[in-house]
Structure formats: C-alpha cells, structure tokens
N, C-alpha and C positions, 0 to 999 in steps of 0.2 A: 066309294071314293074313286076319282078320276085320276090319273096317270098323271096329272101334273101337282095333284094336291098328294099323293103318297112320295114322289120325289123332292118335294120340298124340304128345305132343312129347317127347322123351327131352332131361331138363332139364342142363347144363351149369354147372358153377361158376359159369362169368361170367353165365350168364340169372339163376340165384339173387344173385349180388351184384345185379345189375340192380334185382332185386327187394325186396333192403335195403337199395339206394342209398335204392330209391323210398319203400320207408315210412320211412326216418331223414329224408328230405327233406320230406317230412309232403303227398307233392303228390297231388293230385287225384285224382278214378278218369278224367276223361279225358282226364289226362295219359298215366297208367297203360297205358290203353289205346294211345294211340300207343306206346309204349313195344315193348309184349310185340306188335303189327304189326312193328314194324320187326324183331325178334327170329325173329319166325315163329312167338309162342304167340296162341295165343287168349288174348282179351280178360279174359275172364271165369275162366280159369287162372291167369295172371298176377297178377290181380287177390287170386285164392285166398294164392297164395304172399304177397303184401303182406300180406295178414289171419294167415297163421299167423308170419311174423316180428313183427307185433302181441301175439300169440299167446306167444311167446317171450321178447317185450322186457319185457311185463307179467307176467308168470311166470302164466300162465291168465286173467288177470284184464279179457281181451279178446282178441278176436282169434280165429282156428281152430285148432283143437287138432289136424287130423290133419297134422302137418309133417312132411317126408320126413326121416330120417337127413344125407342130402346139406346140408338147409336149415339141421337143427340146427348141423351140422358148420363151414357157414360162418358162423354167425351166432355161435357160441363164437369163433371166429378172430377177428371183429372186435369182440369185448368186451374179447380181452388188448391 
C-alpha cells in the first residue's frame, strides 16, 4: 500500500451528512475544520465535500463540481 492510498480517508454516510449538516448550517471553515478532526478527515477534505454540496445545492452555480456518487446520493435524500 502507497502513502497516499493508507492516508486516505474512506468517507462514510454519516461523515457526508456531517458535511451537509455543515454547509445547510452556513458555518464557518473553522468550524468545519473542528468538525472533520473530530471525524478523523483532514481539514481541507472536509472542507472539499462542503464546497461540492454548495456545488449541488446551486445546481453548478458555485461550489465544486467533482462530488462523489455517495455525496450525490445523500444530498438527493435530503431534498425529498
């Protein structure tokens, strides 16, 4: 295993909702970042996943476009 596949965080339903609790909640990046420590993501991952539920909420019109299937997946569940 390669130093960048053992660093990796293997993301979990509940770290994504974590992650669109935190942009519907509209809070901070160093809120964020406590967040995704207590979690066990990096700062700046965490951070990533808030920008593409931005991403998702504005239909492109801010936010990061590369979101995982998973993030899609729960962020449709919380619009029904």
């Amino acid at each position: 295993m390669d130093k960048t596949t053992a660093s990796r965080h293997k993301w979990t339903i509940e770290d994504d909702k974590a992650a669109l609790n935190a942009y519907f909640a509209g809070i901070p990046k160093s809120e964020a970042d406590k967040i995704a420590l207590s979690r066990g993501i990096k700062p700046a991952s965490f951070w990533c996943r808030v920008c593409n539920y931005q991403y998702l909420a504005t239909e492109g019109r801010k936010g990061f476009a590369n979101y995982a299937k998973q993030s899609e997946a729960v962020y449709r569940q919380s619009s029904t």
